[in-house]
C-alpha positions as CSV (number, residue, x, y, z in Angstrom):
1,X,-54.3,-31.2,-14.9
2,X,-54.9,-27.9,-16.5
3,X,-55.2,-26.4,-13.2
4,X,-51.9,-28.2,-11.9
5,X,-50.1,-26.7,-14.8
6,X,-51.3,-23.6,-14.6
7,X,-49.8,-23.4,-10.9
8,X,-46.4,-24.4,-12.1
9,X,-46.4,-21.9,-14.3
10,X,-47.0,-19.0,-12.0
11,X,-44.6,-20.2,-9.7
12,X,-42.1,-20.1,-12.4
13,X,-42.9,-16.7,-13.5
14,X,-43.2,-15.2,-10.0
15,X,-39.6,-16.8,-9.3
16,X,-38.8,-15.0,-12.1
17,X,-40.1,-11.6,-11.7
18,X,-38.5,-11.9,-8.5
19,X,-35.0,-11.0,-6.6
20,X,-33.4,-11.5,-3.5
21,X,-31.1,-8.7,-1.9
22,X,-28.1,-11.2,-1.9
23,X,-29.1,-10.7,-5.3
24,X,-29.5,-7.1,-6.3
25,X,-26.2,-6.5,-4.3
26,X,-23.3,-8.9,-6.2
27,X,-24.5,-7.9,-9.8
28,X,-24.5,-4.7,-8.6
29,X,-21.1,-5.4,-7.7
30,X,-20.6,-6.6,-11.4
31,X,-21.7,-3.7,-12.9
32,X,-19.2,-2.3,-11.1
33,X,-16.6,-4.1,-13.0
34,X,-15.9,-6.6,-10.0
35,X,-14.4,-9.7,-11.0
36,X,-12.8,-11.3,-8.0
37,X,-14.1,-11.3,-4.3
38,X,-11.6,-12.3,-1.3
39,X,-14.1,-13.9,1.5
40,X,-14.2,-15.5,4.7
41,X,-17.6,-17.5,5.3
42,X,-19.9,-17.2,8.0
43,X,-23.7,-17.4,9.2
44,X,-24.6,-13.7,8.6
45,X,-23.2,-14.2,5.2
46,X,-24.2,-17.4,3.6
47,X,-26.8,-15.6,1.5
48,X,-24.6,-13.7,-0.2
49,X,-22.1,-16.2,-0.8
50,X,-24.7,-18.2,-2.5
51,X,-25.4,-15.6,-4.8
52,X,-21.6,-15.3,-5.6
53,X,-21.9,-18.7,-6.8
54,X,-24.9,-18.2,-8.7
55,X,-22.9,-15.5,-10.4
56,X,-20.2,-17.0,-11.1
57,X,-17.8,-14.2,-9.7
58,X,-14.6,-15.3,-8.6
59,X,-13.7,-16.1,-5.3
60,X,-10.8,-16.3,-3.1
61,X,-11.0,-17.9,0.7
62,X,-8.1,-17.1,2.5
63,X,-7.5,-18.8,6.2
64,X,-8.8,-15.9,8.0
65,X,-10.5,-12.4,7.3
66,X,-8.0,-10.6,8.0
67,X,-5.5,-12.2,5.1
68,X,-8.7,-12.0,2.9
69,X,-8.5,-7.9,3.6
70,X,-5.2,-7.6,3.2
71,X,-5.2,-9.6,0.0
72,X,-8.1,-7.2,-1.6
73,X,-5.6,-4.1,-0.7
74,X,-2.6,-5.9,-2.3
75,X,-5.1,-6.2,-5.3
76,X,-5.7,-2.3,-5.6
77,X,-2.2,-1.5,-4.6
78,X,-0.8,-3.4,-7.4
79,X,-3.2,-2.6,-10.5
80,X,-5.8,0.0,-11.3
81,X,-8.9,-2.0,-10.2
82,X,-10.7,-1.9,-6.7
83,X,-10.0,-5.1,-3.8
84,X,-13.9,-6.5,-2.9
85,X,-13.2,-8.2,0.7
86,X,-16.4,-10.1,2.0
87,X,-17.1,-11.2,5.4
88,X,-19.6,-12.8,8.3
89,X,-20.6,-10.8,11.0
90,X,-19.2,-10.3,14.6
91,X,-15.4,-11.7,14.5
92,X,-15.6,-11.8,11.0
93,X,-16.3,-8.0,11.0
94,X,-13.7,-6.8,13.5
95,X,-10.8,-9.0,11.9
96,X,-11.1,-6.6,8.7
97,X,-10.6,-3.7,11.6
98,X,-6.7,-3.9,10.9
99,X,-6.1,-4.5,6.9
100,X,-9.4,-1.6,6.5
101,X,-7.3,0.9,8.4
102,X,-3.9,-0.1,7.0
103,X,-5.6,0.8,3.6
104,X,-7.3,3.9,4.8
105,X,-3.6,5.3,6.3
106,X,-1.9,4.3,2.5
107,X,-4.7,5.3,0.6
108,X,-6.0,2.2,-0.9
109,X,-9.5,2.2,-2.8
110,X,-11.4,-0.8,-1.0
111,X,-15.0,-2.2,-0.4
112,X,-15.1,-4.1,2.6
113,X,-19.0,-6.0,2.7
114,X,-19.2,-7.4,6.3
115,X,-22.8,-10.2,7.4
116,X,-24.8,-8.9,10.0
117,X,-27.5,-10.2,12.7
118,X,-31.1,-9.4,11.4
119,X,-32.7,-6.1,11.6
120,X,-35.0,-7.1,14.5
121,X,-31.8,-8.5,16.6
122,X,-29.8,-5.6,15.8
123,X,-29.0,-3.9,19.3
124,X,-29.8,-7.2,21.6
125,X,-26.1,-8.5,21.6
126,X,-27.3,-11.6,19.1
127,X,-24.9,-14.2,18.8
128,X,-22.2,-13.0,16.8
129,X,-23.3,-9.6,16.8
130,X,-20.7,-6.3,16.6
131,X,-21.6,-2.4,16.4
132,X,-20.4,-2.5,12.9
133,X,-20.4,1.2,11.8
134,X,-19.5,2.2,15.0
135,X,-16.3,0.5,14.7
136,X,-15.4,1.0,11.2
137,X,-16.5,4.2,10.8
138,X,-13.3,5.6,12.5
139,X,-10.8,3.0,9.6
140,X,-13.2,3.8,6.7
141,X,-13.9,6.8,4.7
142,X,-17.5,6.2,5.2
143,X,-19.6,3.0,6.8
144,X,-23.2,2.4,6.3
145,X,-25.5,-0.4,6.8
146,X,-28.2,-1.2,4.2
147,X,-31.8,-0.2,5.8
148,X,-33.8,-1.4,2.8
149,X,-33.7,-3.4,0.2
150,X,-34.2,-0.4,-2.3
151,X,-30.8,1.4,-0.6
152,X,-28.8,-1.8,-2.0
153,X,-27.9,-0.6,-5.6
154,X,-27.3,3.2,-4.8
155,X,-24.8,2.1,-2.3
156,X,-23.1,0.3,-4.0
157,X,-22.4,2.4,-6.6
158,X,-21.9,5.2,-3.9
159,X,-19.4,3.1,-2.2
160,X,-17.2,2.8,-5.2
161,X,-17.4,6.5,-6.2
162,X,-16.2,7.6,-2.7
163,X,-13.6,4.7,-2.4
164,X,-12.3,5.9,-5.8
165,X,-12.5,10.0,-6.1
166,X,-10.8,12.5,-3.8
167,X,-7.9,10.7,-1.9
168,X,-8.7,6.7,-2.2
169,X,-9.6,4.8,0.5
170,X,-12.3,1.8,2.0
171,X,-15.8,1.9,2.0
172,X,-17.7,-0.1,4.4
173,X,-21.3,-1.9,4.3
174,X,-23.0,-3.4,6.6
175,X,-25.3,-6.1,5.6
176,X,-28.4,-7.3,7.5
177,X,-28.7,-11.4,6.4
178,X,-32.8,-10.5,6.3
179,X,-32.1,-8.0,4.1
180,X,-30.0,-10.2,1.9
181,X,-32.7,-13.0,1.7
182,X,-35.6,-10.8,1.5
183,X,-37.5,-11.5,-1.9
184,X,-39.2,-8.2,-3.7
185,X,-40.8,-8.4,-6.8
186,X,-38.2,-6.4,-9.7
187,X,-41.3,-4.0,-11.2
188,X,-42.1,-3.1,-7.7
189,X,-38.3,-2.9,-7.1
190,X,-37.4,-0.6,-10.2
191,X,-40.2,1.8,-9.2
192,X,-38.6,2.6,-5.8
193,X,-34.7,2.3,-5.8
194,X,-32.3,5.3,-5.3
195,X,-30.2,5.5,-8.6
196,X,-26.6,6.8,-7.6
197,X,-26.1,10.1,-9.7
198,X,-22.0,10.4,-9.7
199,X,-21.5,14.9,-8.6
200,X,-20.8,16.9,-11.3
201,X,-16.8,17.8,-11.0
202,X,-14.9,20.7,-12.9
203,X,-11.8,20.4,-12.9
204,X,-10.8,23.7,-13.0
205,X,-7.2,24.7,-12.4
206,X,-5.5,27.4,-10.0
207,X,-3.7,29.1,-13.0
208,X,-2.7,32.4,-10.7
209,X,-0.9,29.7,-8.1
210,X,0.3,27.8,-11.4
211,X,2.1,31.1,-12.5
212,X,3.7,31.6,-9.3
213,X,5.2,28.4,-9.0
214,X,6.6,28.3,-12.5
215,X,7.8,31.4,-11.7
216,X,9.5,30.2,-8.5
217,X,10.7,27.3,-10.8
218,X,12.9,29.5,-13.0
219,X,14.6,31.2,-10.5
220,X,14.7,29.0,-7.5
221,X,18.9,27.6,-7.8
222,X,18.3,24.0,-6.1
223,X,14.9,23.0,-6.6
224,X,14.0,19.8,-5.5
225,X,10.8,17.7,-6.2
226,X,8.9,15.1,-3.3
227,X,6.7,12.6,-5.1
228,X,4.7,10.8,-3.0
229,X,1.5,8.3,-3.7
230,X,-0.7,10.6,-5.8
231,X,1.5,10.0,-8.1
232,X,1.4,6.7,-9.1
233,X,-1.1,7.1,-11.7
234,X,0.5,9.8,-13.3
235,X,4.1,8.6,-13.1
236,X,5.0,9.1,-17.0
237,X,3.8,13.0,-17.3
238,X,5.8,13.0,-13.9
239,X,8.9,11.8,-15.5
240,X,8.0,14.3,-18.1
241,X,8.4,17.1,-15.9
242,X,11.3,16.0,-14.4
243,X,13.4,15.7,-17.2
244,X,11.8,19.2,-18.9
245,X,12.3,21.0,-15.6
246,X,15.9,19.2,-14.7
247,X,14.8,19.2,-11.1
248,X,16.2,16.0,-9.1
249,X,13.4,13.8,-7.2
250,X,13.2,11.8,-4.2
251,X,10.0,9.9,-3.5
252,X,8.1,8.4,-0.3
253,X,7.9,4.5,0.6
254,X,4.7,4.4,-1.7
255,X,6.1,6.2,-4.9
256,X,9.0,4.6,-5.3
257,X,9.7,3.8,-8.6
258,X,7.3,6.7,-10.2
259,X,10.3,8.3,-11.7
260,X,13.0,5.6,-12.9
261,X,15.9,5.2,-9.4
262,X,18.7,4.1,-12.4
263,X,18.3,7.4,-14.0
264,X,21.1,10.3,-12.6
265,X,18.0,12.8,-11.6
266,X,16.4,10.4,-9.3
267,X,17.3,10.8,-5.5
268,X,15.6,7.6,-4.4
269,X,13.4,7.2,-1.4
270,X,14.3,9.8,1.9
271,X,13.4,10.0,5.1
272,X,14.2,8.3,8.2
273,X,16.1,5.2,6.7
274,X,16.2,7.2,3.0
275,X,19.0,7.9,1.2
276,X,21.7,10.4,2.8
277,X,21.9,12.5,-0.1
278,X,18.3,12.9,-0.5
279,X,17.7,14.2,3.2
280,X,20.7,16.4,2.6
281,X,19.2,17.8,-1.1
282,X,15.7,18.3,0.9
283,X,17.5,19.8,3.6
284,X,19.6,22.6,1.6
285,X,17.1,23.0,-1.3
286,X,16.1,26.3,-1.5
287,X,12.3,25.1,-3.6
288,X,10.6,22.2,-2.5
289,X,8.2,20.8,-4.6
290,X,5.9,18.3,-2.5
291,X,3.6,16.5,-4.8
292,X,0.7,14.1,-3.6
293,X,2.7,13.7,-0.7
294,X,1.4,14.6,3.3
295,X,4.5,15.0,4.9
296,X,4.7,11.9,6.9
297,X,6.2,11.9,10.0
298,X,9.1,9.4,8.7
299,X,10.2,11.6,5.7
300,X,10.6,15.3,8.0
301,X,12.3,14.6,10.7
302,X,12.3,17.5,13.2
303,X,9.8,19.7,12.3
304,X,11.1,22.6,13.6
305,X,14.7,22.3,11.2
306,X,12.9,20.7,8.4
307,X,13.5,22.6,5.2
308,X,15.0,25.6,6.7
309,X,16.7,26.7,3.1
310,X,13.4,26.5,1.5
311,X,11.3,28.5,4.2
312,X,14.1,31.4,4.3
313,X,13.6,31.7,0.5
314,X,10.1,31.4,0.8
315,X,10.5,34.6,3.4
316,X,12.5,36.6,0.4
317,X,9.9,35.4,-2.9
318,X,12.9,33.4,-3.9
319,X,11.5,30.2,-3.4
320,X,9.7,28.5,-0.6
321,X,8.0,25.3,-0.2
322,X,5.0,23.9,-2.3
323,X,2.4,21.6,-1.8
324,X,0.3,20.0,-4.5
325,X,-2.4,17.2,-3.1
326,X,-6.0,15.7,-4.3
327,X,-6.7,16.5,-0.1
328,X,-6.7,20.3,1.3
329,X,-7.3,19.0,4.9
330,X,-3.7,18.2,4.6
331,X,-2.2,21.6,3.7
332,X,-0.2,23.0,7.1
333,X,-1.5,20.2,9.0
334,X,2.3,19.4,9.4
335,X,4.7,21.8,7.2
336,X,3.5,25.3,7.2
337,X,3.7,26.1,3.0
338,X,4.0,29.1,1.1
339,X,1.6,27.9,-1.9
340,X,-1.2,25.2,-2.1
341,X,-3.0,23.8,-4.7
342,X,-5.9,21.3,-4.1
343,X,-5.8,19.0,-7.0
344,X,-4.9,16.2,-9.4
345,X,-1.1,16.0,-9.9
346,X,-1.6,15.2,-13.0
347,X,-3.5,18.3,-14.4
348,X,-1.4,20.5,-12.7
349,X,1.7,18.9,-13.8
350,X,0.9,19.2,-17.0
351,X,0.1,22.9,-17.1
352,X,3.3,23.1,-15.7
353,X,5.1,21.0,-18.8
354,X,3.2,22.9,-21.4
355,X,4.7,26.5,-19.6
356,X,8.0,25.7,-18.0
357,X,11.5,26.2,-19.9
358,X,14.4,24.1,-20.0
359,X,17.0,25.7,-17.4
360,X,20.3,25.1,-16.9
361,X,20.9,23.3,-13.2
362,X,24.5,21.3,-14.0
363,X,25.9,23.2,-10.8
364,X,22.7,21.3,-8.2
365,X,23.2,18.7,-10.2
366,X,27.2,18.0,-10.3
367,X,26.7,18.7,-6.8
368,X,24.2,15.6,-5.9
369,X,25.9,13.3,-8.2
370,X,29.3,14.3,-5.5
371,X,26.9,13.2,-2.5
372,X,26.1,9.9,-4.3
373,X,29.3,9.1,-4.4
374,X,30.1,10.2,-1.3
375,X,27.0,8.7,1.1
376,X,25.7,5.2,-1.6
377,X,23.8,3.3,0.5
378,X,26.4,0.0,2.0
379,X,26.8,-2.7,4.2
380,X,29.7,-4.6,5.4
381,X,30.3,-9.0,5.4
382,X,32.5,-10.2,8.1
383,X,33.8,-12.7,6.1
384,X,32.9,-13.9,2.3
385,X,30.4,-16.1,2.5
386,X,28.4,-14.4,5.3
387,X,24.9,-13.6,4.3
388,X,23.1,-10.5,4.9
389,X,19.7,-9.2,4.6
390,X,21.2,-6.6,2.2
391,X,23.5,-8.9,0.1
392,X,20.2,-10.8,-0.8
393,X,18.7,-8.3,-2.2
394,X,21.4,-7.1,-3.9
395,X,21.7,-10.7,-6.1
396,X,17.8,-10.8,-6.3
397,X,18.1,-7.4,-8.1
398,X,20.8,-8.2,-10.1
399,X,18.9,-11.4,-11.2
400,X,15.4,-9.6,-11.7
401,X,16.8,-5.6,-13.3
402,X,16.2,-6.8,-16.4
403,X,12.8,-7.8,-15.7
404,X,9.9,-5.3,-16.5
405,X,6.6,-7.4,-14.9
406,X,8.2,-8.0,-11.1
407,X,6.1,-7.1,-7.9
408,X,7.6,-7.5,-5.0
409,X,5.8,-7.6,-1.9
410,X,6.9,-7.2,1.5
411,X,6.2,-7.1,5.4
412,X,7.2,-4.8,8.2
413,X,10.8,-4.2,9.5
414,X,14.5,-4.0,8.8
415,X,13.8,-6.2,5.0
416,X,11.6,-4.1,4.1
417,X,13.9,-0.1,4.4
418,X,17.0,-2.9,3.2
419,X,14.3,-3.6,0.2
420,X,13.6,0.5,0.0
421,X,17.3,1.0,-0.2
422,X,19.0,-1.5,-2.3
423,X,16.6,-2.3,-5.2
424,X,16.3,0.2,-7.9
425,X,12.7,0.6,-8.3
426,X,11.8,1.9,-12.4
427,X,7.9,1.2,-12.0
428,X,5.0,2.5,-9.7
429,X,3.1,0.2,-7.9
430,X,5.8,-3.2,-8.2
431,X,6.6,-2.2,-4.1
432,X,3.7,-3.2,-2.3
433,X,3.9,-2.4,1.5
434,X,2.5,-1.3,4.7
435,X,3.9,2.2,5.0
436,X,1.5,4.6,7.8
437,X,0.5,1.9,10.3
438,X,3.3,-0.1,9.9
439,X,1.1,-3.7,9.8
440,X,3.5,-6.8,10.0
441,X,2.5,-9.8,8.5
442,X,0.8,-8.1,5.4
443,X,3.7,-9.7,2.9
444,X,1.9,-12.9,1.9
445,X,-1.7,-11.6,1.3
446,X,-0.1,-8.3,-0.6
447,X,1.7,-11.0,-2.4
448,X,-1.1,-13.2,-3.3
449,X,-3.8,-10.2,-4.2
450,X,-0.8,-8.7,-6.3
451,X,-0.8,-12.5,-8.2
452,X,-4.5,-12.2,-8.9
453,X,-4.9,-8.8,-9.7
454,X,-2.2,-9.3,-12.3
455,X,-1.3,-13.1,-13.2
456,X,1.5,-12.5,-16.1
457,X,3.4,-10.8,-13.6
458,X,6.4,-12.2,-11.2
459,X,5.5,-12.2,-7.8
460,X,7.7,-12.2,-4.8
461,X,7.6,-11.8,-1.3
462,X,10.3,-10.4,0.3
463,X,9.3,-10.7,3.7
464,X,11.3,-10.7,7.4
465,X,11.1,-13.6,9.6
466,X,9.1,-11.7,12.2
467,X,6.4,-11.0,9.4
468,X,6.2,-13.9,7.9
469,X,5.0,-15.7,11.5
470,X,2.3,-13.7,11.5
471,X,0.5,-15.0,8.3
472,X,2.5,-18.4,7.3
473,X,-0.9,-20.0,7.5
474,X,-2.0,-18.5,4.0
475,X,0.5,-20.6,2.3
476,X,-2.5,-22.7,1.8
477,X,-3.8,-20.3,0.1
478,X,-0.9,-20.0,-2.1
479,X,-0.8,-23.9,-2.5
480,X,-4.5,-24.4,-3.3
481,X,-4.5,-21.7,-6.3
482,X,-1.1,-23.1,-6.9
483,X,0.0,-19.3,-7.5
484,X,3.5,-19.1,-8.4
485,X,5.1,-16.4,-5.5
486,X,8.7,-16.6,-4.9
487,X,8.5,-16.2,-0.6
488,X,11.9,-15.1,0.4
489,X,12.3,-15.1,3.9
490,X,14.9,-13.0,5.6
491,X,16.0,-15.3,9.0
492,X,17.6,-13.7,11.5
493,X,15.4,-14.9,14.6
494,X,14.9,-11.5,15.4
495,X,12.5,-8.5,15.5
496,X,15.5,-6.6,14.3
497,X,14.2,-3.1,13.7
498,X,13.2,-3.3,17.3
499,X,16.2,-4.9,18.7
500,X,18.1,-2.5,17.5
501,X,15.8,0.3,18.8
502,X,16.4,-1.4,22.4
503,X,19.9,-1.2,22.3
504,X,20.1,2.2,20.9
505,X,17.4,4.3,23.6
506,X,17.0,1.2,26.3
507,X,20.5,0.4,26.9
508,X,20.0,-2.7,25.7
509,X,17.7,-4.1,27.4
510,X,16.1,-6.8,25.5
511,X,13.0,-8.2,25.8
512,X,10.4,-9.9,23.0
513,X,12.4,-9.7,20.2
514,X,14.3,-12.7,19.8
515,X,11.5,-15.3,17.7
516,X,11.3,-18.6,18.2
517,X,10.9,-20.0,14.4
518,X,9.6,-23.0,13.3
519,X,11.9,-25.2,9.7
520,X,10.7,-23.1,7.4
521,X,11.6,-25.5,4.7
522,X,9.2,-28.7,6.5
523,X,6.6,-25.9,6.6
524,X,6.3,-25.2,3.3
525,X,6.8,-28.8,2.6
526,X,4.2,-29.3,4.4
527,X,1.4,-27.2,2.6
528,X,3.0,-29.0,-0.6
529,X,5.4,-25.8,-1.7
530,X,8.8,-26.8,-2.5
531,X,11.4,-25.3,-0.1
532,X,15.2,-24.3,-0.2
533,X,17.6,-23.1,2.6
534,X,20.4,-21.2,2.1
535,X,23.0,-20.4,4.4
536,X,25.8,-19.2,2.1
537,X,26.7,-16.1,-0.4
538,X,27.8,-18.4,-3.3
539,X,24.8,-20.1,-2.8
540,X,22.7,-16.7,-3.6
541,X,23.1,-16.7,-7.6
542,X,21.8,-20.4,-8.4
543,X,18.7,-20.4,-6.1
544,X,17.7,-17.2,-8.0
545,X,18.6,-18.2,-11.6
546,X,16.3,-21.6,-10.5
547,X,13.4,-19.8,-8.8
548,X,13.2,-17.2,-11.6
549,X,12.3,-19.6,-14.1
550,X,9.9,-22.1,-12.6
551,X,6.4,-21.8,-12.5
552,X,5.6,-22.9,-8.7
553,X,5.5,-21.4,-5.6
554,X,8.7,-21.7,-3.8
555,X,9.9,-20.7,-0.3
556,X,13.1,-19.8,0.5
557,X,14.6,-19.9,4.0
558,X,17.3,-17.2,4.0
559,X,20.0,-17.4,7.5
560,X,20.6,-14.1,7.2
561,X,22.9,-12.3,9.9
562,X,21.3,-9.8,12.0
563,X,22.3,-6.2,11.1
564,X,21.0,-2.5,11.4
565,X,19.2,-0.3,8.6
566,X,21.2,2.6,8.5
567,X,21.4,5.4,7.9
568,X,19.2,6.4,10.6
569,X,17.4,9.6,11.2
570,X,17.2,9.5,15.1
571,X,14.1,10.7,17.0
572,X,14.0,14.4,17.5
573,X,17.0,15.4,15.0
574,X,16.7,16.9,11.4
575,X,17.0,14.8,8.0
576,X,20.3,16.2,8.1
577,X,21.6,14.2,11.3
578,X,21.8,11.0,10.7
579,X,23.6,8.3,11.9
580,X,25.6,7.1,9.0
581,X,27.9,4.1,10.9
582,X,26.7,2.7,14.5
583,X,29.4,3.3,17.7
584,X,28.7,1.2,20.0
585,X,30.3,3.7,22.5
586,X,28.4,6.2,21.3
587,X,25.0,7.0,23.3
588,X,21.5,8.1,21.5
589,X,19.3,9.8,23.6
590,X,15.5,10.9,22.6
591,X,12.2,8.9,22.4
592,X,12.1,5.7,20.5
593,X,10.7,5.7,16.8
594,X,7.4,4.6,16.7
């Protein structure tokens, strides 16, 4: 008996002086302050899912991977705190492939963990094998796979420092599933782990490049400022600036809201479905001030008559164009500028604030109040009670303005420039979208990592037909946490953004945009959500005054008539040509947006 005892005991202790990989990796991930996990299961994986469990960390199964990826980035997007995405190995590894580079194009701190085949099978074509780091190494900022069980904890911590510092973006790890159950002893492990040591940083500011632009500040006569995502964390010492320096702003797709749209200074969102007057103000400007911005292809225009003002005055020291970014490999990658500084926005801004003096700019000003009343952004009914994609949204922000906790999600196409264009956006981060690789179907994951990542807040998904087919499935997801997003679908039965594109440059020639759409209404029935269709414009205020208030998730089925998203900056022509009211005489040559 003594013996017998004596053998349980040593089994006890030598279970717990012991640790698992699995292990060592998910309270790794709590120290790193992770709380929820969006996960797909699968063989390669199973170990750490158990030790998920064991750990009690939050989790979320979505219907497939690439929902679950999609609903980490919606987390980050929408709060300060950092998506975890969890998946098996194989197909479960290249369905992150699309929601990993969607965040790595917007700049979305992520850590994507993905199961793998064991060490000894890796290269063989195992079942369900994939060359992970291979093929995430070109939609990450960096892919590894863990070697050794000693590697586990400094990559982790690696993976969040490079996923968080510099410009933000994923981190991938591969994980080996004999790795994740191999058992070391914790002394043994202690004595041989990599610690993470995070690199010293100074911030040290360019205070010669500093003085020049305050100097081009003061005498530059129609400054005009380009906010773009690195803003987002710093939007209050932006708004700051604004209103010290009196400079008028226009912002990208991702920083709208960074600077309050209500407020007379604010331009709204430019480029190639932006505001008129702000691609006009860009366009004659003779400063431009581009901050945390890279000068995206769908906010220039033609590059060669882009700015022109502003690069003649940078030619005579009497202004120019300026470019402040956290990323120096994007400084003349696409606008040649006159000054560069590599940096935070915010620490730069605020040497600015503490230097700059209030100037008189009531002639700019009166000026771009005239082209707001001129060129607001419009839309015409042909008869009363016709609904359009734009008069919804104008009721749902009329019902919501008021509101200071709304996030509104959406996916890819005409719904979401309409969204862009006629919501006034006061906040940073309540848009969340796919803006670089233009990924449809992201609405209803963004929506339901937004939900998580901050549950006192209203959710909705404003999202297109088109979109909306893509990932109707993770209502389920929806229904089983019983997480109360509005889903406002924008009907047409059209890819309409495309359509429109065919009939512009391919003579209307139409071919795979027309959808085929299931009853919305029976779907969401279906899944248990309760449903609404409405067909009319007096039906608009009711359905939002109801769906405001309750506590459910709702989906409502919107027969909208199909319209364009003007105005329209056509392929090939400067932010100044746009087309402002559609001909259908009138022919568009050039090459297709992308």
């Amino acid at each position: 008996m003594i013996i017998n005892k004596f053998k349980m005991i040593t089994r006890i202790n030598k279970r717990y002086y012991t640790t698992s990989g699995a292990e060592i990796l998910v309270k790794q991930l709590k120290k790193n302050s992770c709380n929820d996990i969006f996960l797909y299961s699968g063989g390669a994986n199973l170990s750490l899912l158990d030790e998920i469990k064991k750990q009690k960390i939050n989790y979320i199964m979505n219907v497939n991977e690439q929902c679950s990826g999609h609903s980490a980035a919606g987390y980050s997007k929408s709060s300060n705190k950092i998506g975890v995405v969890v998946s098996t190995s194989g197909p479960g590894l290249t369905n992150l492939i699309t929601p990993l580079l969607d965040a790595k194009n917007d700049s979305v701190p992520l850590i994507a963990i993905t199961g793998q085949v064991p060490t000894i099978a890796l290269g063989t074509n195992a079942f369900q094998e994939a060359p992970a780091i291979e093929l995430m190494q070109h939609c990450t900022k960096k892919s590894s796979q863990i070697k050794h069980i000693k590697d586990i904890e400094y990559l982790i911590d690696e993976a969040y420092y490079i996923a968080t510092n510099g410009k933000p973006g994923p981190v991938h790890l591969d994980c080996p599933k004999d790795i994740m159950a191999e058992i070391i002893d914790k002394d043994l492990l202690n004595n041989i782990s990599i610690k993470f040591t995070k690199p010293l940083y100074y911030k040290k500011l360019e205070i010669d490049k500093l003085k020049a632009i305050l100097h081009l500040i003061n005498i530059s006569k129609k400054p005009v400022i380009i906010a773009g995502q690195g803003t987002n964390n710093c939007s209050n010492i932006l708004r700051e600036f604004v209103l010290k320096s009196q400079i008028p702003i226009t912002t990208t797709l991702h920083a709208m809201g960074v600077f309050d749209e209500t407020h007379e200074l604010s331009l709204h969102m430019l480029g190639m479905h932006g505001s008129v007057y702000a691609n006009y103000t860009v366009q004659d400007a003779d400063l431009i001030l581009a901050i945390g911005t890279r000068f995206d292809d769908r906010t220039t225009g033609n590059l060669k008559e882009y700015g022109l003002e502003a690069k003649q005055a940078g030619l005579l020291n009497k202004g120019g164009i300026i470019h402040i970014n956290i990323d120096e490999d994007e400084f003349n990658k696409i606008i040649n500028t006159d000054i560069n500084i590599k940096g935070d926005c915010s620490d730069n801004l605020n040497w600015l604030i503490n230097n700059i003096k209030p100037i008189d700019r009531t002639i700019w000003i009166n000026r771009i109040k005239k082209l707001k009343k001129l060129y607001p952004f419009n839309y015409n009914l042909d008869y009363f009670d016709q609904i359009k994609t734009q008069s919804v949204i104008d009721m749902f922000y009329k019902k919501t303005q008021t509101i200071d906790n709304v996030i509104i999600s959406t996916g890819v196409g005409n719904h979401q420039m309409m969204a862009a264009q006629f919501y006034r956006w006061k906040y940073p981060k309540r848009m969340i979208t796919s803006g670089s690789l233009g990924t449809m179907g992201v609405g209803i994951p963004f929506a339901i990592g937004s939900q998580l990542a901050n549950p006192d807040s209203l959710v909705f998904c404003l999202d297109g037909d088109g979109s909306f087919n893509m990932t109707c499935n993770d209502l389920a997801t929806i229904s089983k946490l019983n997480l109360p997003i509005k889903i406002l679908i924008m009907n047409d039965g059209r890819q309409q953004m495309v359509h429109v594109w065919q009939k512009l440059f391919f003579n209307s020639n139409y071919i795979a945009t027309d959808n085929f759409n299931p009853d919305y209404c029976k779907l969401a029935n279906a899944f248990g959500i309760d449903s609404y269709k409405i067909e009319t414009k007096s039906e608009l205020d009711d359905i939002f005054e109801h769906i405001i208030d309750t506590d459910k998730p709702v989906v409502i089925d919107f027969k909208v008539t199909p319209d364009i998203c003007l105005p329209l900056v056509p392929p090939g022509n400067s932010l100044s040509s746009m087309i402002l009211k559609l001909d259908d005489k009138e022919k568009i040559t050039g090459i297709v947006p992308s």
